[in-house]
N, C-alpha and C positions, 0 to 999 in steps of 0.2 A: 442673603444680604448683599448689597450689591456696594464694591470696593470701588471706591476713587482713590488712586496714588498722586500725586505731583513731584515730579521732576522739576527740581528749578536748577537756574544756572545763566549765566551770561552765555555759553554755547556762541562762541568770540573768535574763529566758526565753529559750529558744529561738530565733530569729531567721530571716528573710528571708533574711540572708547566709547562718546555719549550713544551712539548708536548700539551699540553694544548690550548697554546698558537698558537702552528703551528699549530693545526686539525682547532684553529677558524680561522687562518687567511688564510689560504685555502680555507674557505668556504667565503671570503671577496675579493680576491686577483685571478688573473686569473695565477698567477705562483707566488711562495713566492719561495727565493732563502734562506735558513740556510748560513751565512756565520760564517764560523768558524775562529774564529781568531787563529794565531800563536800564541802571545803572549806570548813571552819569559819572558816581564818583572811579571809575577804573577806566573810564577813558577807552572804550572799544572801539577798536577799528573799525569795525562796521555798525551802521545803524540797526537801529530794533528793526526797522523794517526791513532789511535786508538776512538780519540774524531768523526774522520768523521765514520769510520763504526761502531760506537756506532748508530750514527743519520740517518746513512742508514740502518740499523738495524729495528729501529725504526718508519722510514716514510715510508718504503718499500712498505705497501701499499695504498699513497699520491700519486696518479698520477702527479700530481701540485707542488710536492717539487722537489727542486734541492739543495743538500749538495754539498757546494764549499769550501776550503778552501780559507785564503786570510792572507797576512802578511804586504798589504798596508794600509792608510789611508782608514778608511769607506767611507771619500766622494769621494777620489778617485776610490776604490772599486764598489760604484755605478754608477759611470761617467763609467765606462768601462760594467760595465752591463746593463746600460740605464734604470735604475730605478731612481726616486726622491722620492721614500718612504721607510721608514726608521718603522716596527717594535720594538717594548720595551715594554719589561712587568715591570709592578709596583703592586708588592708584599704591602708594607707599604709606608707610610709620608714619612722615610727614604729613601725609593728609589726614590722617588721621586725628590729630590736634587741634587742627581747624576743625576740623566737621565737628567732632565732639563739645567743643565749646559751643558751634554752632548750635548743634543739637540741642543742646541745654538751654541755650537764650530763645529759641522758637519755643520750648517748652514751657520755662517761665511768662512767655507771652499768651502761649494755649496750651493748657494744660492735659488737654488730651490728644495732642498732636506725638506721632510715634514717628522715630527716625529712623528706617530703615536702609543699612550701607550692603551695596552689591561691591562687589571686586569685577574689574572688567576682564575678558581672557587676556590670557597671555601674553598674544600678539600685540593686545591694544595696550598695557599696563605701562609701556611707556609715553604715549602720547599724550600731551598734555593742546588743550589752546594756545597757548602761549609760543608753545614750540613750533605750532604749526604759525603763528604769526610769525615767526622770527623767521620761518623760514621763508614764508610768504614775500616777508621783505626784501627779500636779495633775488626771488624768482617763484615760479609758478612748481615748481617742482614738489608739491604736496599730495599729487596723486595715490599716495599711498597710504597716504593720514586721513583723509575724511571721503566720506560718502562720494562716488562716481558722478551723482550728482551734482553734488556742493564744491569739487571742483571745477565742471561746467558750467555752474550758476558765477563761482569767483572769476575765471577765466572769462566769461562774457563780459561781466559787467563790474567786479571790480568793485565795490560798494564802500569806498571807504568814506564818503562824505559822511559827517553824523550830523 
């Protein structure tokens, strides 16, 4: 039987962890889809379009990925891609609260939808988006937090118009 996962997330850039996260669940999933949320309401730095070839950038070469944009509900999102599994990393305790509510409100929406949370290694468990914007803002010196890539693709072009 053949598995589709989705990873959703803002990916606000892209990250060490999220990558992390897609190379394992690749090697779990017979096609994992990255869905990138729109997500007007959190205000991202970067545009969708910028956020998507950040991550195709990055998964380029993941035979098994597919980077989709999406600006509907997640469990609607999955109804149309004919997945019922559902991706989420948990970093700390903290994230944990979130996701789990999350978890539950996509369930109430699709009742056969299953939420599966990876822990990202070690190295990555502290990096969050956020922190890599923050640090964005004051310089370029992120080379450490995201994809070799996705520093090259920020460092050229800079994508912060939305």
């Amino acid at each position: 039987m053949s598995k589709i996962a989705i990873y959703p997330g803002t990916f606000d850039p892209v990250t060490n962890g999220h990558l992390d996260i897609i190379k394992r669940s690749c090697g779990i999933f017979e096609k994992l889809i990255v869905a990138v949320a729109e997500s007007k309401a959190k205000n991202p730095m970067f545009n969708l379009e910028c956020r998507v070839n950040m991550l195709k950038l990055a998964t380029k070469n993941m035979h098994n990925v597919a980077i989709e944009p999406f600006s509907c509900l997640l469990a609607d999102f999955a109804k149309i891609k004919q997945s019922n599994i559902l991706i989420r990393g948990l970093r700390a305790v903290s994230d944990f609260e979130y996701e789990l509510q999350m978890g539950y409100a996509n369930a109430s929406l699709n009742n056969e939808l299953e939420t599966i949370y990876l822990m990202p290694s070690l190295k990555n468990a502290f990096i969050s988006s956020s922190v890599v914007r923050s640090i964005l803002s004051h310089s370029y010196n992120i080379a450490h937090l995201v994809p070799i890539e996705v520093f090259e693709y920020i460092k050229l072009n800079y994508c912060k118009d939305k």
